[in-house]
mmCIF file of the C-alpha atoms, coordinates in Angstrom:
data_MODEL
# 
_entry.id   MODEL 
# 
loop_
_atom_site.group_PDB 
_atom_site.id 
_atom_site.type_symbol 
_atom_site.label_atom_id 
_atom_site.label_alt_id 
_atom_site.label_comp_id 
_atom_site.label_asym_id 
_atom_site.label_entity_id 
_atom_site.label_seq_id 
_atom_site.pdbx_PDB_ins_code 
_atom_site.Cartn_x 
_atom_site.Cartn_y 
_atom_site.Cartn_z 
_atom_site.occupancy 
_atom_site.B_iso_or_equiv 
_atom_site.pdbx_formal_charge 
_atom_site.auth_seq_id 
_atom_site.auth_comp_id 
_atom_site.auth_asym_id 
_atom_site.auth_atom_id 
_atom_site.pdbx_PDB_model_num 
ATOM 1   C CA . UNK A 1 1   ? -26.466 12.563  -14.024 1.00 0.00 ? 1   UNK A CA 1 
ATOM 2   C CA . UNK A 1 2   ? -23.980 15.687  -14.155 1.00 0.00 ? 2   UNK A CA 1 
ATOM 3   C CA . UNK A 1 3   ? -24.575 15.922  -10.396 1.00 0.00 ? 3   UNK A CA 1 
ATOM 4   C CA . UNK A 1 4   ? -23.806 12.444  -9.020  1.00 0.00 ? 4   UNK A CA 1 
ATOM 5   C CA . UNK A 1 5   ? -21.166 12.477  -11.590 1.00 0.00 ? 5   UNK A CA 1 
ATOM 6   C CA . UNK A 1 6   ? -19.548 15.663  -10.251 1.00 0.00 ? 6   UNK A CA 1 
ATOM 7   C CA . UNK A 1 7   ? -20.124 14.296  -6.445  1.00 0.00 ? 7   UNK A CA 1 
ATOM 8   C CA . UNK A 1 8   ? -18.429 11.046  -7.355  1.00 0.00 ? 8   UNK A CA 1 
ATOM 9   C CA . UNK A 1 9   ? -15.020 13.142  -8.893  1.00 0.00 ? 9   UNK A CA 1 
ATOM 10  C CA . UNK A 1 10  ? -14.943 15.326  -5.860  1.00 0.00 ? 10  UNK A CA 1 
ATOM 11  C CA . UNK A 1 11  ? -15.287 12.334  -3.671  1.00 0.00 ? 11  UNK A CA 1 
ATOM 12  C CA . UNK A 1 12  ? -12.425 10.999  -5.470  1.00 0.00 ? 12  UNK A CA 1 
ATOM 13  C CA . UNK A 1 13  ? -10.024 14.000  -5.359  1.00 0.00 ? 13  UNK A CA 1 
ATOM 14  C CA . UNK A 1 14  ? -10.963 14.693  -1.445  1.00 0.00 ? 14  UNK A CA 1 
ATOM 15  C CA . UNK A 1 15  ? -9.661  11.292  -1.064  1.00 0.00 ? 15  UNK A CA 1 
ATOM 16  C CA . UNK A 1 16  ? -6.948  11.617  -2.761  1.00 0.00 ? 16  UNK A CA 1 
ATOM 17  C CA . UNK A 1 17  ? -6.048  14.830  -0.718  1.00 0.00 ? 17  UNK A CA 1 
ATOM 18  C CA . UNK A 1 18  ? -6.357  13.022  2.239   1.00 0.00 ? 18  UNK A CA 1 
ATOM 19  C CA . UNK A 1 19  ? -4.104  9.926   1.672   1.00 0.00 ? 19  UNK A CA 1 
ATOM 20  C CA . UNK A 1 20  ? -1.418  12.917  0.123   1.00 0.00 ? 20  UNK A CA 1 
ATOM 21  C CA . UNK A 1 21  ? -1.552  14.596  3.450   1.00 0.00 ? 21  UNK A CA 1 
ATOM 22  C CA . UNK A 1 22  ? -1.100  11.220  5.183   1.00 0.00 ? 22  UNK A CA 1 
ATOM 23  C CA . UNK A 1 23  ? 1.972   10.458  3.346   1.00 0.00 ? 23  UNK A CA 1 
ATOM 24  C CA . UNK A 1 24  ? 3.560   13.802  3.237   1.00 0.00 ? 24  UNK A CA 1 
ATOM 25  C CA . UNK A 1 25  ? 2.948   14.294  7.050   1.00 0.00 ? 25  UNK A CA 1 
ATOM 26  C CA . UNK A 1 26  ? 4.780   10.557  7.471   1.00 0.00 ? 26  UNK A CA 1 
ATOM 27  C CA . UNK A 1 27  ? 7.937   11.907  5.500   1.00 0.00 ? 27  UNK A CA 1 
ATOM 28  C CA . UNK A 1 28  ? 8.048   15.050  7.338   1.00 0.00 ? 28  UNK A CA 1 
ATOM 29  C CA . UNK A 1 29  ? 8.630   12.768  10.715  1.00 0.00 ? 29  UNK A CA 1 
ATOM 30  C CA . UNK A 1 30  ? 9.665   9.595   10.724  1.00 0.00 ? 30  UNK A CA 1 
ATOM 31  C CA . UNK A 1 31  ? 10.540  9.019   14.125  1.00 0.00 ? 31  UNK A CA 1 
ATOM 32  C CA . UNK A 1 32  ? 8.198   8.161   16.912  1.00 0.00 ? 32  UNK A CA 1 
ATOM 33  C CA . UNK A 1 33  ? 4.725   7.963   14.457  1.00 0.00 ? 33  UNK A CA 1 
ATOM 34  C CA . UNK A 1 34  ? 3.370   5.060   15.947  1.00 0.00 ? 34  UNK A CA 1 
ATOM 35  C CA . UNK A 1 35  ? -0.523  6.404   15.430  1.00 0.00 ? 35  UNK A CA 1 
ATOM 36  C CA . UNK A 1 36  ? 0.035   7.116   11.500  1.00 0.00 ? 36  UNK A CA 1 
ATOM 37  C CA . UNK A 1 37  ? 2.146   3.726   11.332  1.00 0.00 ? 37  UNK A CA 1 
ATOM 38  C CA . UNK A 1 38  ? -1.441  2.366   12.514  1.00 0.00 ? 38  UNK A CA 1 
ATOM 39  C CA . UNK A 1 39  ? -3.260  4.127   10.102  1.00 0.00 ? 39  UNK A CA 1 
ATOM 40  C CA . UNK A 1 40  ? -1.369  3.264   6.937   1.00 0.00 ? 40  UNK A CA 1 
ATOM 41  C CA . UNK A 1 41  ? -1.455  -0.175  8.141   1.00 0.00 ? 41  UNK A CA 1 
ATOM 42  C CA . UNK A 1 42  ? -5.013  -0.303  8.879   1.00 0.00 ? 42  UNK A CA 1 
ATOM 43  C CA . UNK A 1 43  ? -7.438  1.933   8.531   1.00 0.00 ? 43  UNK A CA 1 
ATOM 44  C CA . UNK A 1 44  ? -5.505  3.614   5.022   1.00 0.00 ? 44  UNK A CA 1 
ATOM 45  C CA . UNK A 1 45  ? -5.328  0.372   3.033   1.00 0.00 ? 45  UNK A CA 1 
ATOM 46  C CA . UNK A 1 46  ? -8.961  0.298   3.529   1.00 0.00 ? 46  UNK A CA 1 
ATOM 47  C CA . UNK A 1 47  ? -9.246  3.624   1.730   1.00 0.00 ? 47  UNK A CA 1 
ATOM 48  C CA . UNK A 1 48  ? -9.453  1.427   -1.618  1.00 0.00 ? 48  UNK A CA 1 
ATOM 49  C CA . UNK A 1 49  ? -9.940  -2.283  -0.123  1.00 0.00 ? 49  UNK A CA 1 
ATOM 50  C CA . UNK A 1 50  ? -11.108 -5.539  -3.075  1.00 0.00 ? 50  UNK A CA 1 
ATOM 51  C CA . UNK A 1 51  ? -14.169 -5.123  -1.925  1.00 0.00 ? 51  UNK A CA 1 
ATOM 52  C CA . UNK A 1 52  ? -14.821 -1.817  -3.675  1.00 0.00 ? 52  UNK A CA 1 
ATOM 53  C CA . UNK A 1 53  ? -12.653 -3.003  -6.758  1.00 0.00 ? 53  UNK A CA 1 
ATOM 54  C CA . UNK A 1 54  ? -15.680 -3.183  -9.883  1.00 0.00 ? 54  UNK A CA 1 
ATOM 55  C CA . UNK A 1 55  ? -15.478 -6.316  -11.205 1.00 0.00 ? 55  UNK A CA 1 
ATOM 56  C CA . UNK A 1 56  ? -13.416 -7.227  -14.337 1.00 0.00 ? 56  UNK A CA 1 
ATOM 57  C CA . UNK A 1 57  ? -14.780 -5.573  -17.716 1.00 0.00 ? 57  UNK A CA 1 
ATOM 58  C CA . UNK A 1 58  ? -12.379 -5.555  -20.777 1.00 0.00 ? 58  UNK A CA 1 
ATOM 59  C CA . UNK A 1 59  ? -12.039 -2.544  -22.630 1.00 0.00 ? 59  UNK A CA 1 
ATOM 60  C CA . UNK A 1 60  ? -9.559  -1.138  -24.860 1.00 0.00 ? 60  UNK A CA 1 
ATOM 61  C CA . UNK A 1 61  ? -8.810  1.648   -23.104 1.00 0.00 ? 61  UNK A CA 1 
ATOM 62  C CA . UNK A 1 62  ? -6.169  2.854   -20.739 1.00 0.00 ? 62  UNK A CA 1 
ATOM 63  C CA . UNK A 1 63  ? -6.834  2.892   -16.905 1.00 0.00 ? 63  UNK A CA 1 
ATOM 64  C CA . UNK A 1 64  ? -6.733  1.639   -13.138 1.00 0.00 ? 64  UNK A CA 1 
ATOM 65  C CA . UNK A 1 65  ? -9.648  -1.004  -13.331 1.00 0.00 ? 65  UNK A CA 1 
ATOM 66  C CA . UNK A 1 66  ? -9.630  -4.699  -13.878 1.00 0.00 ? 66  UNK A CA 1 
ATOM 67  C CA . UNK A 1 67  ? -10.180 -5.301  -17.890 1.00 0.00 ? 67  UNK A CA 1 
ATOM 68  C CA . UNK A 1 68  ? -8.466  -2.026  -18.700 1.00 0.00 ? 68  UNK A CA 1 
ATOM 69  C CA . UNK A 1 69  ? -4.629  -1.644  -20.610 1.00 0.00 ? 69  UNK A CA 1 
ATOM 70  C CA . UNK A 1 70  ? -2.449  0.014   -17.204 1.00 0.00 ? 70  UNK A CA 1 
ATOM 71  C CA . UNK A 1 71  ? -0.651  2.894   -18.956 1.00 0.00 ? 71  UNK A CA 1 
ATOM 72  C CA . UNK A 1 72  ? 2.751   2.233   -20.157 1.00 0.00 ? 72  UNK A CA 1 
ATOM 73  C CA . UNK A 1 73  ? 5.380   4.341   -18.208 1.00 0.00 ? 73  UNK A CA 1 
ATOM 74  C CA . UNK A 1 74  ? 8.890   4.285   -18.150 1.00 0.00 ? 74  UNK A CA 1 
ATOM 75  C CA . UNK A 1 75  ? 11.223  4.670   -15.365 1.00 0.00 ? 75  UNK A CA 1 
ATOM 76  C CA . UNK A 1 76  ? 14.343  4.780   -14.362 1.00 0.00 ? 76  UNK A CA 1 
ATOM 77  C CA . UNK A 1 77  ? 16.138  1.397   -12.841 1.00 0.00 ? 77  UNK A CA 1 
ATOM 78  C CA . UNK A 1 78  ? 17.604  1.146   -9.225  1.00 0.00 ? 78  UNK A CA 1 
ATOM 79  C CA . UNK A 1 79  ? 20.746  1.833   -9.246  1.00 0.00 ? 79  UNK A CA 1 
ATOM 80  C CA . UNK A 1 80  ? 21.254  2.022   -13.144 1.00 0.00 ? 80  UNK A CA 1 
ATOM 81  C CA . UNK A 1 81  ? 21.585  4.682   -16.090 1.00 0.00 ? 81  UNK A CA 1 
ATOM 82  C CA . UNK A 1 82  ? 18.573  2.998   -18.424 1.00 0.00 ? 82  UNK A CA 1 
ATOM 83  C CA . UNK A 1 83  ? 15.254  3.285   -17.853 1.00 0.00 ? 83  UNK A CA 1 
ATOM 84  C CA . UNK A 1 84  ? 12.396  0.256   -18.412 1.00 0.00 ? 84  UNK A CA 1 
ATOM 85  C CA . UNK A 1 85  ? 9.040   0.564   -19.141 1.00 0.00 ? 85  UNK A CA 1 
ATOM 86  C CA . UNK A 1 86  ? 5.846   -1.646  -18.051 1.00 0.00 ? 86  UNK A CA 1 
ATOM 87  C CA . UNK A 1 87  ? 5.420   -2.163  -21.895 1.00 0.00 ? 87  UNK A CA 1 
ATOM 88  C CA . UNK A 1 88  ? 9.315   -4.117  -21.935 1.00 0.00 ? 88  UNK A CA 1 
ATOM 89  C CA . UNK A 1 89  ? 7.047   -7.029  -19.576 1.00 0.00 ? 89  UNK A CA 1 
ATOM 90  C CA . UNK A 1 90  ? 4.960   -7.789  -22.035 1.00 0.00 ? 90  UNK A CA 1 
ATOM 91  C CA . UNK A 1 91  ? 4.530   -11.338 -23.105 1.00 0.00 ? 91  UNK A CA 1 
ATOM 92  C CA . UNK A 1 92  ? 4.709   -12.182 -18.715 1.00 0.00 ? 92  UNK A CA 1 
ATOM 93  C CA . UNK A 1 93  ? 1.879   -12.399 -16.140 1.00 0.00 ? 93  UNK A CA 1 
ATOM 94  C CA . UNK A 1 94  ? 3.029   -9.252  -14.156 1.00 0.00 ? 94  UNK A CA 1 
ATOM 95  C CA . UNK A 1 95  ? 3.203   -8.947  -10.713 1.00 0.00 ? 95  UNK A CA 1 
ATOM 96  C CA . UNK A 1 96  ? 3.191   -4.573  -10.308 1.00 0.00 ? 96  UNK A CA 1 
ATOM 97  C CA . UNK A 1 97  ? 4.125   -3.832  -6.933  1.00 0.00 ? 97  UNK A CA 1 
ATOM 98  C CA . UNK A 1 98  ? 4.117   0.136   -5.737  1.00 0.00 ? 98  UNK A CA 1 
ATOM 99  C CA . UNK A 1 99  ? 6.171   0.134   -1.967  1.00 0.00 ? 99  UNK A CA 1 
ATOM 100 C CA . UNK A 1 100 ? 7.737   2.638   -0.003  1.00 0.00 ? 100 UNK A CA 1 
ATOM 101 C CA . UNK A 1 101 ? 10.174  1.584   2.857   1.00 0.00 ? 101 UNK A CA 1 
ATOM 102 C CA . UNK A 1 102 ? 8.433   3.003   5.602   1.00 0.00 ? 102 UNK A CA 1 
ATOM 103 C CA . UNK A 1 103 ? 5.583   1.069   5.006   1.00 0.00 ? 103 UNK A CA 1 
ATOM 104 C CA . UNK A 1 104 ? 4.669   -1.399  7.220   1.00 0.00 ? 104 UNK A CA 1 
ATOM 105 C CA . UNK A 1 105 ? 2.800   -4.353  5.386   1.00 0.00 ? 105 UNK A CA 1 
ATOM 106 C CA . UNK A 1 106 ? 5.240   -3.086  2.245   1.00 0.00 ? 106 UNK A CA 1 
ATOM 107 C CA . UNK A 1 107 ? 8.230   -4.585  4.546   1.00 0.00 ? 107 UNK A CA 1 
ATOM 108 C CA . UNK A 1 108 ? 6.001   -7.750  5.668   1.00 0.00 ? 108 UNK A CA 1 
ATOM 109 C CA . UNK A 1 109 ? 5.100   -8.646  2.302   1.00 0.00 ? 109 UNK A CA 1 
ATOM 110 C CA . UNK A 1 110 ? 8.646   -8.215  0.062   1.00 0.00 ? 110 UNK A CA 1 
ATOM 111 C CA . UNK A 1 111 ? 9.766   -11.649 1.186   1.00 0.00 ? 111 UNK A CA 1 
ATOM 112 C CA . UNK A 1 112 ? 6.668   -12.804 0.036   1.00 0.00 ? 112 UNK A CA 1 
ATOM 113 C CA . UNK A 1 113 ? 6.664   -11.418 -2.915  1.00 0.00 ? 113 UNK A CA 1 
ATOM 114 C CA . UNK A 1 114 ? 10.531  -12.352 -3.598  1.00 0.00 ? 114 UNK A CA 1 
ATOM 115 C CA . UNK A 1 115 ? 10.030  -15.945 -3.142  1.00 0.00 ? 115 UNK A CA 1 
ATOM 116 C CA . UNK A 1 116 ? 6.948   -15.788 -5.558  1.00 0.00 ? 116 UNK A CA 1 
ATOM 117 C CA . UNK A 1 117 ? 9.064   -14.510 -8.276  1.00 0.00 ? 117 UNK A CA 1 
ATOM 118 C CA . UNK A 1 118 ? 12.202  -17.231 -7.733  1.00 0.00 ? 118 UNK A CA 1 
ATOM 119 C CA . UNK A 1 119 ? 9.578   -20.329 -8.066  1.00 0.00 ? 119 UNK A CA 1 
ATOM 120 C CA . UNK A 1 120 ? 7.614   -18.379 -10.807 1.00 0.00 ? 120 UNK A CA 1 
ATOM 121 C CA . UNK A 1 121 ? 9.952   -16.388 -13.003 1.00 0.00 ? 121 UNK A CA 1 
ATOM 122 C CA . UNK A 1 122 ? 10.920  -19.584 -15.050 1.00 0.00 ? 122 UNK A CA 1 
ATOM 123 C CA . UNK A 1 123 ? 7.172   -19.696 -15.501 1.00 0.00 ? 123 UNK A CA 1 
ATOM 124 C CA . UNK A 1 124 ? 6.339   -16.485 -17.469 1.00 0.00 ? 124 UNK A CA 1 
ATOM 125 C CA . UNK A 1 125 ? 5.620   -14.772 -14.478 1.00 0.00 ? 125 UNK A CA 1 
ATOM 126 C CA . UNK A 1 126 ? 7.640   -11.240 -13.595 1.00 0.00 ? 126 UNK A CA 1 
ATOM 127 C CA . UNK A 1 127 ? 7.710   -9.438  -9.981  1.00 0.00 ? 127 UNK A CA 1 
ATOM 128 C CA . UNK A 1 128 ? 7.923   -5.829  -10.743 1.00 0.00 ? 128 UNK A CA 1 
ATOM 129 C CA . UNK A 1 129 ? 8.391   -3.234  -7.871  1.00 0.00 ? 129 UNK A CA 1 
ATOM 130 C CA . UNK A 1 130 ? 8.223   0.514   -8.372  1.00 0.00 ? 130 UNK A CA 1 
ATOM 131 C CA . UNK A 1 131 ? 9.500   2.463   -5.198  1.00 0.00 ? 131 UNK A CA 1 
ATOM 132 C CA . UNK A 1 132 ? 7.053   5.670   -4.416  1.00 0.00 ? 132 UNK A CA 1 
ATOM 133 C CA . UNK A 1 133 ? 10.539  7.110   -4.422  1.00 0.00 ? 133 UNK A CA 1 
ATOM 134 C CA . UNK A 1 134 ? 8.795   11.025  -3.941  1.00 0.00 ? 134 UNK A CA 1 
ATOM 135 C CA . UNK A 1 135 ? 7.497   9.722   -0.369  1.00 0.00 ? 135 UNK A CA 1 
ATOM 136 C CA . UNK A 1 136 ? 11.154  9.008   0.622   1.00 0.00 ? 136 UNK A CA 1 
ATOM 137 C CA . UNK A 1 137 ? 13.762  10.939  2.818   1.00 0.00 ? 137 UNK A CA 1 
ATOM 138 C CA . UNK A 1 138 ? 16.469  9.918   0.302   1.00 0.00 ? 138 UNK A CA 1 
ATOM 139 C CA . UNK A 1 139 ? 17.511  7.663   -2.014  1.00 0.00 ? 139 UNK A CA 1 
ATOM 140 C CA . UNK A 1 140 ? 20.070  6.026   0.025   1.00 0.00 ? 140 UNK A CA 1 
ATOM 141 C CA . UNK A 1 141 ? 17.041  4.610   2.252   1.00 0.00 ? 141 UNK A CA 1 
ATOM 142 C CA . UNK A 1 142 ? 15.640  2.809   -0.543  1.00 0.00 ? 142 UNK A CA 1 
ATOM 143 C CA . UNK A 1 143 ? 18.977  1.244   -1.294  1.00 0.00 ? 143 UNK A CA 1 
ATOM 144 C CA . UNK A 1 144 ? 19.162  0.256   1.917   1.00 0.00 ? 144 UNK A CA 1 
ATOM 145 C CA . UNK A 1 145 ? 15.741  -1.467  2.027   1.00 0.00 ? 145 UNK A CA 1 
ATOM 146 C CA . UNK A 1 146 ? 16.935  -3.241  -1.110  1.00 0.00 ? 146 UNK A CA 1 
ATOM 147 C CA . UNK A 1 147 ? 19.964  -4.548  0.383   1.00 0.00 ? 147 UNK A CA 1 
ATOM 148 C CA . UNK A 1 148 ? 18.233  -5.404  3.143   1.00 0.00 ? 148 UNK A CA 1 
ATOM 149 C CA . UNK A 1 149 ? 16.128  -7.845  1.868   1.00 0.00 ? 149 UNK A CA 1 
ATOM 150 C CA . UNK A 1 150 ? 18.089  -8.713  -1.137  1.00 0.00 ? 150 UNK A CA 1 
ATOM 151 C CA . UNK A 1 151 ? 15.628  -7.754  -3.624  1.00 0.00 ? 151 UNK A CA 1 
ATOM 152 C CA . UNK A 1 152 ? 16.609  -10.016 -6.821  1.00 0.00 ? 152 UNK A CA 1 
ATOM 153 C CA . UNK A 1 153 ? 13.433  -8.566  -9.420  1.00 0.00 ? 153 UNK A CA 1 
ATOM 154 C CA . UNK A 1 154 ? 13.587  -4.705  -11.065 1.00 0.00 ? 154 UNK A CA 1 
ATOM 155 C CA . UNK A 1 155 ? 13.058  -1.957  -9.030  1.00 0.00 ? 155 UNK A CA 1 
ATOM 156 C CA . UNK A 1 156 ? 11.881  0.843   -10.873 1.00 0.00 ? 156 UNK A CA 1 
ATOM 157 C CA . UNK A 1 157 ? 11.807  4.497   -9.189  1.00 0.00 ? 157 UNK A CA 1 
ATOM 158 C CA . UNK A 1 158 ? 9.024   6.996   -9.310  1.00 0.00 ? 158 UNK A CA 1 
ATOM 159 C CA . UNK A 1 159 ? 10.548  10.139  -8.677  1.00 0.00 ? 159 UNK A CA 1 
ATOM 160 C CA . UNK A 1 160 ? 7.886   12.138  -10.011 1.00 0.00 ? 160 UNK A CA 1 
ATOM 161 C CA . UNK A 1 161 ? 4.187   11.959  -8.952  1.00 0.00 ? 161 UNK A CA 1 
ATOM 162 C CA . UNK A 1 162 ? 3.110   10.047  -12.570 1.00 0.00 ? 162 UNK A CA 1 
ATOM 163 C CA . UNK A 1 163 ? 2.719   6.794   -10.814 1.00 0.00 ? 163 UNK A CA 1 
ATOM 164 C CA . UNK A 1 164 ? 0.639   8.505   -7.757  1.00 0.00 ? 164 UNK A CA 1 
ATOM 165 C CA . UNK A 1 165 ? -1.316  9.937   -10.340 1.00 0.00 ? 165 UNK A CA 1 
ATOM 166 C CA . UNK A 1 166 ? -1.738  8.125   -13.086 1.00 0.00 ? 166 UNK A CA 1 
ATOM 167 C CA . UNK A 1 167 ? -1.826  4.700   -11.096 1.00 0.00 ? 167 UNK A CA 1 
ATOM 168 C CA . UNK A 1 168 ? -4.384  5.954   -8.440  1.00 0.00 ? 168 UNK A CA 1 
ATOM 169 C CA . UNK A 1 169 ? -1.687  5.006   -5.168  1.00 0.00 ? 169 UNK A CA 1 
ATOM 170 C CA . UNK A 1 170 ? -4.207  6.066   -2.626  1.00 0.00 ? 170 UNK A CA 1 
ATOM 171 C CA . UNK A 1 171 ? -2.611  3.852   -0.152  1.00 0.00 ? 171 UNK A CA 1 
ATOM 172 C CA . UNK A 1 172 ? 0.316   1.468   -0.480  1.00 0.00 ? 172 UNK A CA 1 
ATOM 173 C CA . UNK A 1 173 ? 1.058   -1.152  -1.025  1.00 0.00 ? 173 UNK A CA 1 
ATOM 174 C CA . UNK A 1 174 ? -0.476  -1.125  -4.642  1.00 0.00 ? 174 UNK A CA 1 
ATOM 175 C CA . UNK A 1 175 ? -0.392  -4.099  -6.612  1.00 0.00 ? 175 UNK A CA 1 
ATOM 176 C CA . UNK A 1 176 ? -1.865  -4.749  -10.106 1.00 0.00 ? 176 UNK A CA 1 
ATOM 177 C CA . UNK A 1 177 ? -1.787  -8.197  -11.920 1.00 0.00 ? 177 UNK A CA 1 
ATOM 178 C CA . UNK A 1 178 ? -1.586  -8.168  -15.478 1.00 0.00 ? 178 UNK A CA 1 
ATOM 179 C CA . UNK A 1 179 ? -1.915  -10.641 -17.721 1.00 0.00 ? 179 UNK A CA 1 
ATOM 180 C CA . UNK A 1 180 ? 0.642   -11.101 -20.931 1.00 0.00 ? 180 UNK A CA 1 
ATOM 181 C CA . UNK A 1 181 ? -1.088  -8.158  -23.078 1.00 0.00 ? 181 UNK A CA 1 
ATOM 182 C CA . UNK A 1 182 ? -0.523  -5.488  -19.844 1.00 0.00 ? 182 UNK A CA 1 
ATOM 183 C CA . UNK A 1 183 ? -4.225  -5.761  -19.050 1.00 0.00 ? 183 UNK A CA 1 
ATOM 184 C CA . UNK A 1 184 ? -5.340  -5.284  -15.488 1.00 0.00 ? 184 UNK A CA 1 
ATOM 185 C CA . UNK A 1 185 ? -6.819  -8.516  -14.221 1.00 0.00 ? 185 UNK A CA 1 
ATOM 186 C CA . UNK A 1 186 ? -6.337  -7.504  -10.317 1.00 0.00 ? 186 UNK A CA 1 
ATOM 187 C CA . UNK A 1 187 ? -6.379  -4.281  -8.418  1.00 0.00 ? 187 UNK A CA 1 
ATOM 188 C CA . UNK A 1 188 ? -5.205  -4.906  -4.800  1.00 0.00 ? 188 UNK A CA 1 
ATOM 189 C CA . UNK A 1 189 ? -4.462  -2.467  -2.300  1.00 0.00 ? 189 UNK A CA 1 
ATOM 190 C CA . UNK A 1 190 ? -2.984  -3.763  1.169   1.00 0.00 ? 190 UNK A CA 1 
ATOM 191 C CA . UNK A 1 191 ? -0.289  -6.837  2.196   1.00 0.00 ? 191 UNK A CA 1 
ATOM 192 C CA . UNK A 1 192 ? -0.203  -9.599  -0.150  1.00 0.00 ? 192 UNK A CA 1 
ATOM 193 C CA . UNK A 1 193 ? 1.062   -13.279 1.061   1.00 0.00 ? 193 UNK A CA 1 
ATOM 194 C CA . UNK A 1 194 ? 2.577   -15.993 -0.993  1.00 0.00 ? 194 UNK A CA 1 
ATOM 195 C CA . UNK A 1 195 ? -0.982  -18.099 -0.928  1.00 0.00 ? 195 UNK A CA 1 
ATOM 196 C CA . UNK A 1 196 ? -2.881  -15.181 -2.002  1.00 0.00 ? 196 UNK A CA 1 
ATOM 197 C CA . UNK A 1 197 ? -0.308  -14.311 -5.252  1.00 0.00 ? 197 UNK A CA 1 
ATOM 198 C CA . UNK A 1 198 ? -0.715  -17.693 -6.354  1.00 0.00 ? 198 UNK A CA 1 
ATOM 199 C CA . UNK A 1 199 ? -4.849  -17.047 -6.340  1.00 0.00 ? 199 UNK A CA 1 
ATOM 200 C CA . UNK A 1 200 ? -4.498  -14.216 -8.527  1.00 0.00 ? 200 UNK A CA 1 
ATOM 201 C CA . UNK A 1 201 ? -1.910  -15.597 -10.995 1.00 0.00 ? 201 UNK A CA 1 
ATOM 202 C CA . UNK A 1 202 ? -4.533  -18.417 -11.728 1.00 0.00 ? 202 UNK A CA 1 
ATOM 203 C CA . UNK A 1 203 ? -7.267  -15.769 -11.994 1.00 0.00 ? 203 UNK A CA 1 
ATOM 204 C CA . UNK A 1 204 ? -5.041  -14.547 -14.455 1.00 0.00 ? 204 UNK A CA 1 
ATOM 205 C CA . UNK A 1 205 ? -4.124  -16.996 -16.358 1.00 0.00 ? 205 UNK A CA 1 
ATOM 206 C CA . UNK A 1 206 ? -7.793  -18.903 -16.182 1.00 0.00 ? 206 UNK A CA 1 
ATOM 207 C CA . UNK A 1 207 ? -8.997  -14.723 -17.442 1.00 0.00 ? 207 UNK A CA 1 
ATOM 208 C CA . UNK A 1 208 ? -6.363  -14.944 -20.283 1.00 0.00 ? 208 UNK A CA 1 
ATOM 209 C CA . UNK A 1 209 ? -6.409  -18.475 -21.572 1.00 0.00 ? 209 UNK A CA 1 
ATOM 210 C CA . UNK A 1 210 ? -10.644 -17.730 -21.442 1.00 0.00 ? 210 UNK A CA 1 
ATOM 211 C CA . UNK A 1 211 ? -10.028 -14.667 -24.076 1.00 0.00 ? 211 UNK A CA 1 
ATOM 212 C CA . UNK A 1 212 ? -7.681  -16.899 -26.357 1.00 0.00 ? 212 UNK A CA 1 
ATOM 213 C CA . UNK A 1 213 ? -10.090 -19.488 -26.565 1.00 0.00 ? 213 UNK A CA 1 
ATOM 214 C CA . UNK A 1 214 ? -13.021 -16.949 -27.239 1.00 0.00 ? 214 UNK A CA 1 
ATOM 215 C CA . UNK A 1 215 ? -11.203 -15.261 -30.192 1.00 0.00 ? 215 UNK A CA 1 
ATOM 216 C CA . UNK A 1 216 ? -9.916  -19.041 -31.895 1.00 0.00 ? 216 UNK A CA 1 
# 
């Protein structure tokens, strides 16, 4: 047992190396990447695709898979002196989205995901971005990318590697649903649209509503 289990964690941490070389070789050029553009859009999102997701299992313990509490973090706000945490969300179904602006399928999914929260957020439901702000050539780009696309829900910057880390960002973009306790009901890694958002916020909700009944 000490054997597969020490295969599995060097499996995991080669991996990791791997998608950390990927995304530090991206923001050392920029320009003219058209074969890692590919990759990140393709073959890297399936680094961590649903299908290898283990199904949901609540426990009380603090984590990256569905039925575990995602670990409260605080961060500073785009373009503002405080700082929120994923903790302040609570009592919302979160929608936890990690981007970086040089991501393709980050860019095609952000109007998807701002449209979700402007029919939802009278609903209890909160969009949540938090830029992999490390992977960036500056700041200034990721204002950019916010005025671009007029980006209406927080924006939270990780300018240290605790997200990478302690959210397992293999690949982006990253998205975890969580239900109103900051549970993980949904692990996704790869381009969301608007059709498949509204899948996972009844999965949530059907998940949540299921666990109040159970404890009445």
């Amino acid at each position: 047992m000490k054997g597969k289990h020490l295969s599995s964690v060097l499996i995991l941490t080669a991996a990791m190396l791997v998608a950390a070389y990927v995304v530090y070789d991206h923001r050392s050029d920029t320009q003219g990447n058209d074969p890692l553009d590919e990759y990140l859009e393709n073959e890297g999102i399936d680094v961590a695709d649903e299908g290898e997701v283990p199904d949901y299992e609540e426990v009380d313990e603090t984590g990256v898979r569905p039925g575990m509490l995602l670990k409260d973090i605080s961060l500073p706000v785009w373009d503002e002196e405080e700082k929120m945490s994923i903790s302040d969300f609570r009592g919302d179904y979160v929608v936890l989205n990690i981007w970086a602006t040089w991501c393709p399928p980050c860019r095609e999914e952000m109007p998807e995901l701002i449209k979700f929260q402007e029919d939802y957020g009278d609903d209890g439901v909160q969009v949540v971005g938090i830029n992999n702000t490390t992977q960036e050539p500056n700041e200034e780009t990721v204002g950019r990318f916010i005025d671009e696309f007029n980006i209406s829900f927080p924006t939270l910057m990780a300018r240290n590697n605790e997200v990478t880390l302690d959210y397992q960002v293999i690949a982006m973009p990253l998205t975890y649903i969580l239900d109103p306790d900051g549970r993980i009901i949904i692990r996704h890694t790869g381009y969301l649209d608007y059709g498949v958002l509204e899948e996972f916020l009844g999965e949530a909700k059907e998940k949540y509503e299921e666990k109040g009944e159970a404890s009445d």
